[in-house]
C-alpha positions as CSV (number, residue, x, y, z in Angstrom):
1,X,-1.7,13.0,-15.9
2,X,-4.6,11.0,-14.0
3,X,-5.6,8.7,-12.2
4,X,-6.8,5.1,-13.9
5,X,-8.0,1.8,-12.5
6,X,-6.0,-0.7,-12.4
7,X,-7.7,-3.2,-14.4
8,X,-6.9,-0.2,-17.4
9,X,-3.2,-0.9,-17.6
10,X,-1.4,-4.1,-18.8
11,X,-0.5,-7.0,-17.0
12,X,3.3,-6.2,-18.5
13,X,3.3,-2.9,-17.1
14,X,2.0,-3.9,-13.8
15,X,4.5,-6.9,-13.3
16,X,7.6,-5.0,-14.5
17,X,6.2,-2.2,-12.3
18,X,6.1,-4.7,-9.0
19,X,9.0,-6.3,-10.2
20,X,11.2,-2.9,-10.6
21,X,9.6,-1.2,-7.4
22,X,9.0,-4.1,-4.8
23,X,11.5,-6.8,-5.8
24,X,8.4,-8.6,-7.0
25,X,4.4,-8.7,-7.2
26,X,4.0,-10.9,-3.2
27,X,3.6,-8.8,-0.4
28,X,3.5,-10.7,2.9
29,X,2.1,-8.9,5.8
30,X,0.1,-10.2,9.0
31,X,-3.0,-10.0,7.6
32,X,-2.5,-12.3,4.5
33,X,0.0,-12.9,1.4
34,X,-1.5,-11.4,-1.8
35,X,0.0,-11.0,-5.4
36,X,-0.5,-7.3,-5.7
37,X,-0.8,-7.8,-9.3
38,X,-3.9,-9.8,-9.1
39,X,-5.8,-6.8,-6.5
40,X,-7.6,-4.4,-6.9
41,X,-6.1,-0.6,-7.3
42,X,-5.8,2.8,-9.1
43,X,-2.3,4.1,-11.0
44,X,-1.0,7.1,-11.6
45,X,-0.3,7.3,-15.1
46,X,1.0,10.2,-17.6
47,X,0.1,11.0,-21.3
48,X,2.5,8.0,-22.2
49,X,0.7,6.0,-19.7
50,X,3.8,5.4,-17.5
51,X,3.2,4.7,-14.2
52,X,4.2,7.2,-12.0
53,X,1.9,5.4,-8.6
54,X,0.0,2.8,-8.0
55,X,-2.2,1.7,-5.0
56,X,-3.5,-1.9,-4.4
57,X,-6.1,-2.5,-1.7
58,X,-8.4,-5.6,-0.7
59,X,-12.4,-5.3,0.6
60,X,-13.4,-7.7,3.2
61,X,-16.6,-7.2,4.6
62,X,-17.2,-3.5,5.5
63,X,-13.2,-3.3,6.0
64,X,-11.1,-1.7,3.2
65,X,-7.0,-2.5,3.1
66,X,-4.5,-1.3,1.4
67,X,-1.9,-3.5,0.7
68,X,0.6,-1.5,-1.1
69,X,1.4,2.1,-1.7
70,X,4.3,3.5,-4.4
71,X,4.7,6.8,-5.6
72,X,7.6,7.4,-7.7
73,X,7.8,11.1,-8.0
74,X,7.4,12.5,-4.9
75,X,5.5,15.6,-3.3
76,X,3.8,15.9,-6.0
77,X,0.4,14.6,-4.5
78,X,0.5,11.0,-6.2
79,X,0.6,8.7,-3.1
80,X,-2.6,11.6,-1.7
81,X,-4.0,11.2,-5.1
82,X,-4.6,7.6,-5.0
83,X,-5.2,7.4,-1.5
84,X,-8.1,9.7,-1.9
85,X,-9.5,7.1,-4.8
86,X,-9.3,4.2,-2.8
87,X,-11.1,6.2,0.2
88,X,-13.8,7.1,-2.4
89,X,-14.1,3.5,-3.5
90,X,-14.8,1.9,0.0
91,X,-17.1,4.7,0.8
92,X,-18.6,3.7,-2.8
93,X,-18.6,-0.1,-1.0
94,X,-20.1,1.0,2.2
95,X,-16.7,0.6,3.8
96,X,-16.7,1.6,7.6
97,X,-13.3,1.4,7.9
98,X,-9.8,1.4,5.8
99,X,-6.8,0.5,7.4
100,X,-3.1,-0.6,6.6
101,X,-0.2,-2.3,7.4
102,X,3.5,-0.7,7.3
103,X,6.8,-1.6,9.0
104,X,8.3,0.3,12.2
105,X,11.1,1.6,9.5
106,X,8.6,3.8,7.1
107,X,8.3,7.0,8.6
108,X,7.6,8.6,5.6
109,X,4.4,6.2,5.5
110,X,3.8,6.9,9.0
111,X,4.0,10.6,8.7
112,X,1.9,10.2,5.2
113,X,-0.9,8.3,6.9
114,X,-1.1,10.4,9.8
115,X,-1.7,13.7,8.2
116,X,-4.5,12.2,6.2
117,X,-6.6,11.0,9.0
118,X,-5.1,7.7,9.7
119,X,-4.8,6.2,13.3
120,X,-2.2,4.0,14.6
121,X,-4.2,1.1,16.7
122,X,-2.1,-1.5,16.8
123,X,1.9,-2.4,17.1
124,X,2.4,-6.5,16.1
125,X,5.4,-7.7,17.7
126,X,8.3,-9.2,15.4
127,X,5.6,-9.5,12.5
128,X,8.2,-9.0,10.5
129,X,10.2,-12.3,11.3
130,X,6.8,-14.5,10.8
131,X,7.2,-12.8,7.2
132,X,10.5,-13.6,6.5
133,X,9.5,-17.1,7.5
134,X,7.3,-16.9,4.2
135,X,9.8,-14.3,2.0
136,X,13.3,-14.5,3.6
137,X,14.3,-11.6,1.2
138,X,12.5,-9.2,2.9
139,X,15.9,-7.0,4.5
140,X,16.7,-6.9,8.3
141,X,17.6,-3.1,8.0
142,X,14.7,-0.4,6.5
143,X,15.2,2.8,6.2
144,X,17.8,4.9,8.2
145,X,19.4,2.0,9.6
146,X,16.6,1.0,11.1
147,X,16.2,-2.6,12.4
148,X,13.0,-3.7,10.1
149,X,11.2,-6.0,13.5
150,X,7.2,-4.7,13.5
151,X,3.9,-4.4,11.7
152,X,2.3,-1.3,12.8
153,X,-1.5,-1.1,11.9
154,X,-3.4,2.0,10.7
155,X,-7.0,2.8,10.2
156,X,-9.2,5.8,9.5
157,X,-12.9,6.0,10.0
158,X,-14.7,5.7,6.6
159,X,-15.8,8.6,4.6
160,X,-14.0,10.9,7.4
């Protein structure tokens, strides 16, 4: 098992991985709407080359985002696996920061992020609806009942 770009897998196996694990390949967030397909990223592949995580992120400037995090086996040390490639790639970039977007529903993400360094900096307000706006699919209940309403922003200091 290891960890590939992207760019090494094929566009089939990335769609039907979207498709299968997100509903499709458009996440919209507060920052932009991006086809994860089309970005940038690392998966998690074994010796069948199945993908078992993949990690998209965008680089603007000196910023690096991700944009979408699965893991489908896990404590295993995928999603900190891929994490820790797209850290190395914006320190690579001369990224001072990385940061992310995730809903007020996803502890596990929050809990994730946090023990690797990440910050919360920023809670945007019914982000969520302004999404639904775009993708009305996206559910009004997350995980553990929880009413899906806010964008919560993370960052972590490059290289830190």
């Amino acid at each position: 098992m290891t960890v590939i770009s992207i760019q090494q897998l094929t566009q089939t196996d990335v769609l039907q991985f979207f498709t299968e694990h997100w509903g499709s390949t458009e996440m919209v967030i507060s920052s932009g709407v991006y086809d994860c397909s089309k970005l940038h990223g690392f998966a998690y592949v074994d010796k069948q080359n199945t993908i078992l995580g993949l990690i998209t992120y965008i680089i603007r400037h000196k910023e690096c985002e991700i944009i979408s995090l699965d893991s489908i086996v896990e404590g295993r040390g995928i999603g900190s696996l891929l994490v820790q490639a797209v850290e190395q790639k914006a320190s690579e970039q001369n990224c001072t920061m990385i940061t992310l977007i995730t809903t007020n529903d996803n502890l596990h993400a929050l809990r994730f992020y946090q023990k690797r360094g990440y910050h919360l900096v920023e809670i945007l307000q019914n982000a969520v609806e302004k999404a639904r706006a775009y993708k009305p699919e996206i559910p009004l209940i997350g995980n553990d009942g929880i009413p899906i309403r806010d964008e919560i922003r993370l960052e972590k200091q490059s290289g830190s």
